[in-house]
N, C-alpha and C positions, 0 to 999 in steps of 0.2 A: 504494500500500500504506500505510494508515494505520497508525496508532502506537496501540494499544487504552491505557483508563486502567489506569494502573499498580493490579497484584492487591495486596490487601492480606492481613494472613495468613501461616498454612503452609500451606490447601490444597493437596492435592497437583496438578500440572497433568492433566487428565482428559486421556482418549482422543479423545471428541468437540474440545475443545478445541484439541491436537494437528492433529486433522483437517481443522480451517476453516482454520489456518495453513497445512497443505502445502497443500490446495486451492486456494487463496487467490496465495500465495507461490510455490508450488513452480518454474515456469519460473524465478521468479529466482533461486533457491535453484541451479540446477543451471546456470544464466549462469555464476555468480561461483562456483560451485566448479569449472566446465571451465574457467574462465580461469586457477585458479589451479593447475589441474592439469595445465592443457594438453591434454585431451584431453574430448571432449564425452563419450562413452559413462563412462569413470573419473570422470565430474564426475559423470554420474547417479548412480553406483555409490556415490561420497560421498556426497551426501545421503541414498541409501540407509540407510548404515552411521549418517551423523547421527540421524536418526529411530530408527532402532532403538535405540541411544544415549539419547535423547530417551526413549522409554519406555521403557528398564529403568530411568532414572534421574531420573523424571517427579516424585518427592516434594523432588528437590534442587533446583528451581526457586529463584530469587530472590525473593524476596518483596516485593522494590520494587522490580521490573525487568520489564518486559512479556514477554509469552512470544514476540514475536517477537524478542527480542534474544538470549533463551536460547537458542532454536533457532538462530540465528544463528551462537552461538560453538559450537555442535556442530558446525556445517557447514564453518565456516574450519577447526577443529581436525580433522575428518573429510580436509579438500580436503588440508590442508597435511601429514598424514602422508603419503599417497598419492606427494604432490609431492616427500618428504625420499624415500621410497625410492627414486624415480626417478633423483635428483640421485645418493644414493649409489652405485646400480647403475654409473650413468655416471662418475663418478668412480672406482670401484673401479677399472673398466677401462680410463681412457683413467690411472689412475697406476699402473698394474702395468710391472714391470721393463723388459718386451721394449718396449712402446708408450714409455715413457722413451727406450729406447735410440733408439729411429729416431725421436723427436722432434727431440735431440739433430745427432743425424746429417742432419736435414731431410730425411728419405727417408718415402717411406709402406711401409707395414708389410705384410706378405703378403698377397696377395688374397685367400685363406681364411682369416684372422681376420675375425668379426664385426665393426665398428665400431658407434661410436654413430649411432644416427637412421639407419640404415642397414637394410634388410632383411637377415635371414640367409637363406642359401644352403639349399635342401632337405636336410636331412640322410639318412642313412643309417635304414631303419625299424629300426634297432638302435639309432640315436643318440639319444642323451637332453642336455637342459641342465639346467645346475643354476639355481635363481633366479636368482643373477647373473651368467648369461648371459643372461637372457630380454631379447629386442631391447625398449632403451627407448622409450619416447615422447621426443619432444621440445619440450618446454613452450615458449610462447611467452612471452615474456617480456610482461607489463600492468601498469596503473598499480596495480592491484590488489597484486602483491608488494612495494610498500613500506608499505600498510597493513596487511597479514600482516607483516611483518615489524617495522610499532612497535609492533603490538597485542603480539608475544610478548616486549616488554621496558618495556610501557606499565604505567603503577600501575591502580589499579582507578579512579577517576574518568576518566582516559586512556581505558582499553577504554572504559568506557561513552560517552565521548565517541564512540568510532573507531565503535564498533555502530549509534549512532544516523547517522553518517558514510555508512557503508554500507545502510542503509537506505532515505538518502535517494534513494542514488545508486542503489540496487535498482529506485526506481520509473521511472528512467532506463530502465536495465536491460529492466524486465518489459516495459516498454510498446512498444519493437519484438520481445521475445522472439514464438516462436513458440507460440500459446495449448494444445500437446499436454504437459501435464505428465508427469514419472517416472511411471510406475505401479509402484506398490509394494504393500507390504502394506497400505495405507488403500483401495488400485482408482483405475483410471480412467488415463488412458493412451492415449498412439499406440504410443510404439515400449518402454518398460521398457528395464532395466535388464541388464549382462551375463547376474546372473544370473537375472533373472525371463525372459529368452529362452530360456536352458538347462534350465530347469525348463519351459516350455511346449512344450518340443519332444518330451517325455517323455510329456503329457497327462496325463489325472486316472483312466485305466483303474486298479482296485486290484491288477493283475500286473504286474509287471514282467517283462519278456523282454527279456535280453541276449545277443548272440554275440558274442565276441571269440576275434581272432585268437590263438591260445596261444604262448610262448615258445619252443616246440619244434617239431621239424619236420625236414625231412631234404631233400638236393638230388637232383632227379630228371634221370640221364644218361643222354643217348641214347648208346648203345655203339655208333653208328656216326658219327656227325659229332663227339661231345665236349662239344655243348650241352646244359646243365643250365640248370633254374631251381628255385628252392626252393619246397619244399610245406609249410603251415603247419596245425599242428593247430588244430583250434577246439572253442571251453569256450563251450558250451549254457547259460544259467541264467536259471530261472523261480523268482520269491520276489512272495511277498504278506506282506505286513507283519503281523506278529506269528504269520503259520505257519512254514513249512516250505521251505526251497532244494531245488530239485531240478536237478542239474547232470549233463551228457551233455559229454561228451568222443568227438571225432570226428576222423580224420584220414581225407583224401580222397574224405569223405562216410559212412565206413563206422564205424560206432561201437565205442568202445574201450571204454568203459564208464561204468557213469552211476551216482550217489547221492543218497542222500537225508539231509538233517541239519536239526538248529532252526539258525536266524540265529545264536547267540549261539555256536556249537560249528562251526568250521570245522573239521571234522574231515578237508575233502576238498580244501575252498576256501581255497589262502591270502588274507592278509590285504590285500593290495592288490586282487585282484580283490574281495574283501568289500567293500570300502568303496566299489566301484562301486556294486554289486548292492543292498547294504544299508543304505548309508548316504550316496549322491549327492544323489537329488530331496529326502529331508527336508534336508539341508542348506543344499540352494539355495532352498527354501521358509522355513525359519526365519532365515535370515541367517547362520548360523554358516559359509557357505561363505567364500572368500575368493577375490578374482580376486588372481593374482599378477604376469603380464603377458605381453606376446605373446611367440610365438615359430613355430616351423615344424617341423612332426610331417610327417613321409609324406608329402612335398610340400604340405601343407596349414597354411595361415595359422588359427592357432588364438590360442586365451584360456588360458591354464592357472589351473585352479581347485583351490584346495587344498581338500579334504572334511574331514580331522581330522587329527591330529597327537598325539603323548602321548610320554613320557616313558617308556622301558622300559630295563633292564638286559641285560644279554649272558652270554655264558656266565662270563664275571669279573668279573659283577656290576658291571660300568660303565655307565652309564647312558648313554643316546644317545635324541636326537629321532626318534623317525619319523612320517613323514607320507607320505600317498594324494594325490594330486594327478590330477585328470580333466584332459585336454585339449579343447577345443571350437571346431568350426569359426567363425572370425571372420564367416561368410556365411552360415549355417544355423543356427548355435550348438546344433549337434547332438554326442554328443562321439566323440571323433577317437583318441584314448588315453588310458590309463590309467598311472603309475607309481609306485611305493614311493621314499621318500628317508630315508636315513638321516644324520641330521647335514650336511641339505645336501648331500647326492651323491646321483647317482641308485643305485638297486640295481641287481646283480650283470645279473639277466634283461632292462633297460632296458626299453620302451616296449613295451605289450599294444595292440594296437590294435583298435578298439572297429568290429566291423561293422555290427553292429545293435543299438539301443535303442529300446523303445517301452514302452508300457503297454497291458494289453489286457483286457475284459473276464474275470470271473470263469472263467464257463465255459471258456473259450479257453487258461486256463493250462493246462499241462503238466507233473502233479505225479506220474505214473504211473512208476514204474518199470520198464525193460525187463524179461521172465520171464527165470528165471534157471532150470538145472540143477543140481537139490542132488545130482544123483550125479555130477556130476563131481569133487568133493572125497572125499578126498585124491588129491594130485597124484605125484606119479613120473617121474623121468626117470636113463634109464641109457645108458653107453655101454660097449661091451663087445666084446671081441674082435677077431681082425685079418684081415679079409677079402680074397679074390682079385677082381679088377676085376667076373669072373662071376656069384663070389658073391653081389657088391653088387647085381644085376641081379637077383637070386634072390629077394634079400628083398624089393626093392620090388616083384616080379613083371615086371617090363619091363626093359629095357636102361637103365643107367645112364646121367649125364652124367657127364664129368671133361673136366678139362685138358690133358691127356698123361699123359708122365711126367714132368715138368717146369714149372713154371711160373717166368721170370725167371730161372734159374738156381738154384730151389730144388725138390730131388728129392722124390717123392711117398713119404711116408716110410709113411704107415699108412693104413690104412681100415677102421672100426670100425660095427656097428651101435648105431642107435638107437632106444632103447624109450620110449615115452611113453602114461606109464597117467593114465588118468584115475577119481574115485570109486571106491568098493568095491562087491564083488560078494562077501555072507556066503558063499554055497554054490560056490565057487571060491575064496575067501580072498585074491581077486588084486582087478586093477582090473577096473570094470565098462566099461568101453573102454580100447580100445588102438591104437595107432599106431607104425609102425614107420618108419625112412628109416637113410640109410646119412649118411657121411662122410666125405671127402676132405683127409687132412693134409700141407701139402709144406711141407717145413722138417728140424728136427735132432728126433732123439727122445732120450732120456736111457737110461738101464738099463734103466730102468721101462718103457720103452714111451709118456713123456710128453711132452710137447712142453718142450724144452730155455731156459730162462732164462737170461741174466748176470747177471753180481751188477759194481754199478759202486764206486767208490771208497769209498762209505757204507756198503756194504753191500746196498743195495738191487736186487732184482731187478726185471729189466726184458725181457721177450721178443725172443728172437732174432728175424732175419725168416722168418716164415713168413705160409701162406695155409691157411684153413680153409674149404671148400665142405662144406652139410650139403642134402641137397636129399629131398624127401618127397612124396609122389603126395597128404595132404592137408592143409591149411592149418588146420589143429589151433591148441588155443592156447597150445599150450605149443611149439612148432614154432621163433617165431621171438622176436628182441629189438626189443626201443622199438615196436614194432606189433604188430598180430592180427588176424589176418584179412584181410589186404590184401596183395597183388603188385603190384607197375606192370605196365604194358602189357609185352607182350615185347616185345624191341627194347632195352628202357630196362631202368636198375639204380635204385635208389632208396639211396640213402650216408646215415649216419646217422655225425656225427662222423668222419667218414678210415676208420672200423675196421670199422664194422657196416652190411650191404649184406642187401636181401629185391630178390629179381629170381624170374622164372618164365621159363622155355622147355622148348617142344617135352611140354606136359602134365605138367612136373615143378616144383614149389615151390623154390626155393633161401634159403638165410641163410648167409650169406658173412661171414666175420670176415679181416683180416688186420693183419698189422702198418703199412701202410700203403694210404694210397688207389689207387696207383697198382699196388700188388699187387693189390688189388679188382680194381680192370679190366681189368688184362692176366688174370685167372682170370677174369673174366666173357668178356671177348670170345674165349674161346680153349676155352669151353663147348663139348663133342662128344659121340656117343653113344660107351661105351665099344665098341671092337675086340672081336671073340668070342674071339679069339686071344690075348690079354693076360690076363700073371699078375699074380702079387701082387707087392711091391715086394721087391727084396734085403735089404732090413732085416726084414722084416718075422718075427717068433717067434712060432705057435701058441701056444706057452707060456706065453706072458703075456697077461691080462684086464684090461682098462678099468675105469677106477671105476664106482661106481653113486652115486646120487642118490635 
């Protein structure tokens, strides 16, 4: 690598100009910054960040200094940030209190803390790390860190001495390097950089299609063994840049509902899922992405990539960081999760997990919205009156389910119908559909006829225990909570939270509320037709009417 004659001048340094040195250079450029980073992929990633550097700040050139010496000190001072965060991470945690104490003590520390240079342990798909958790690298130590380290306390005739130092020793360097340069934004290339992998695993289709796993979801129990596994909703999203998102929401294939909005108005899409959809691939394309560093998502060895970050206030006008962070697999650099951080912690919902990302021709997106019925607005829903086991058989037309009269040791205190109108109907003045089901209340009721509260030392109420079965011959949409349209298999309950249960048997819909889980099941598994012979409950007053909705 020759030494060009020194530019005389302010010219500013040109593009082309830029371009013969990475071409030129660049294996050695990404030598001496993995040595000082200690990691060969983080070393390309620097000279990445150097060049980009390099041309926003192409008019600052020296003016008697060749332009491989400029690019030079971008590249140490690119390598050498990299290198202090690393150091820092490692240090945060091996001088935090508890690692002190069992230092101390000569003992080693729990085997679920993460150490340094250490892989971490699969987490929980709930679990999140914050940046200074992320497993560091382990830099090796070269002869190189004591040239970084005089150049950042060298005068200026020093550096320039050290520049030309490392220059020479560059052509050391280049001349067993291997001849595949970084490909970056100038081209050309074996293997690119973290993030120019992440961005080509997306392609150049102008739709984007992504499924992610949603933060919500419910545990589906079989009511005869007690094995459960959780069911995850998933968030649909097709965006072409500068139109329109069209997002579909689905749990267990069955769709919940879908919208339509501009990019700039997440009216439907919070903001961490935005910044997948709308603002990942130009990120990783312009450079504005940031790799932060490894870690382990969903059994999965990934890169964590920060997308954008900004300054916003809170409801007390305090002001806090937030940032989007993508995770991507270390083996495919496809990505793996998504999550929000506020001031350095993860957010509340932790880790969205990304099932599919790709790009797809024009034709091929999906910006249609599902048809919709404009009569079934306005909505309606009533409960009313205090029915005999028969009765309840009455109104659905077929023989009820219940529990007994009993469930756990709480008496079946009421049974009340339910009305569920949908749209208007002018020439009737009522709803233009209707829907009927009964209800099942065991527990305390009050004067009123309602289900019974404590009130604890604050004042605050809080529900007695009871069990609520509401069960309907059809799967309406106003029917049930957290879903629509959807039953498990019979056999099985689907639990939403400990409180909120949709199950179907024997041709009848169920939504189940209770004060706890185990009140769910023992009313689920204890499901019968009602007796023809069975009354209404001894509490029960004609006299008194349910509210309306």
């Amino acid at each position: 690598m020759g030494v060009s004659a020194l530019r005389h001048g302010r010219r500013p340094v040109t593009l082309n100009e830029l371009e013969v040195v990475y071409r030129r250079d660049g294996a050695a450029f990404e030598q001496i910054a993995g040595a000082i980073v200690g990691d060969e992929e983080f070393g390309c990633d620097a000279v990445h960040d150097a060049f980009v550097q390099a041309l926003r700040h192409r008019d600052r050139f020296s003016h008697d200094a060749p332009i491989e010496a400029s690019v030079w000190r971008f590249v140490i001072g690119e390598a050498r940030k990299r290198r202090a965060r690393i150091v820092r991470g490692t240090q945060a945690r091996a001088g935090s209190g508890t690692d002190r104490a069992y230092a101390r003590r000569g003992t080693p520390g729990p085997a679920s803390r993460a150490r340094a240079g250490t892989a971490m342990e699969a987490l929980d798909p709930r679990a999140t790390s914050t940046p200074d958790e992320l497993d560091p690298f382990a830099p090796q130590p070269t002869r190189w860190e004591s040239v970084i380290d005089a150049a950042a306390t060298a005068n200026r005739r020093r550096w320039r001495w050290l520049v030309r130092a490392v220059l020479v020793a560059g052509v050391a360097v280049a001349a067993g390097a291997s001849a595949a340069a970084l490909a970056w934004s100038f081209g050309g290339g074996a293997h690119g950089t973290v993030l120019q992998r992440a961005a080509a695993t997306l392609g150049d289709g102008p739709v984007l299609h992504f499924v992610i796993r949603g933060g919500w979801g419910g545990t589906l129990i079989d009511l005869k063994t007690g094995s459960g596994n959780y069911l995850y909703a998933t968030e649909e999203f097709w965006y072409e840049r500068g139109g329109r998102i069209h997002e579909v929401s689905r749990f267990a294939g069955v769709a919940q509902g879908d919208a339509t909005y501009s990019a700039d108005r997440h009216s439907s899409l919070n903001k961490k899922l935005g910044s997948l959809v709308t603002r990942y691939r130009q990120a990783l394309r312009d450079g504005s992405a940031l790799v932060l560093g490894r870690d382990v998502v969903d059994g999965h060895q990934v890169y964590w990539i920060r997308v954008d970050s900004e300054m916003l206030p809170d409801a007390h006008n305090r002001l806090h960081k937030w940032a989007h962070d993508v995770a991507v697999s270390k083996e495919t650099f496809e990505p793996v999760a998504v999550r929000e951080m506020r001031d350095g912690k993860p957010g509340p919902n932790g880790n969205s997990i990304v099932l599919k990302a790709e790009s797809v021709p024009k034709d091929e997106g999906n910006f249609a919205r599902m048809p919709r019925d404009s009569s079934r607005l306005p909505l309606k829903i009533a409960w009313t009156g205090f029915l005999t086991p028969s009765e309840a058989g009455a109104v659905l037309g077929r023989p009820a389910l219940w529990a007994g009269q009993s469930v756990a040791g709480l008496d079946l205190a009421r049974i009340w119908k339910d009305e569920r109108g949908e749209g208007y109907n002018p020439k009737s003045r009522g709803s233009s559909k209707t829907y009927t089901g009964v209800t099942f209340f065991y527990g305390s009721l009050d004067d009123n006829g309602d289900p019974v509260s404590s009130r604890s030392a604050n004042g605050a109420a809080t529900p007695m225990p009871f069990v609520q079965v509401s069960e309907s011959r059809t799967l309406d949409s106003l029917f049930q909570r957290v879903v629509t349209n959807y039953s498990p298999p019979e056999g099985s309950i689907l639990v939403f939270d400990a409180r909120i249960a949709v199950m179907q048997k024997d041709g009848l819909h169920f939504a189940l509320d209770a004060s706890s889980r185990g009140l769910l099941l023992a009313a689920a598994r204890t499901l019968e037709r009602v007796p023809a012979s069975d009354t209404s409950p001894s509490s029960a007053s004609p006299s008194i009417r349910g509210p309306s909705i």
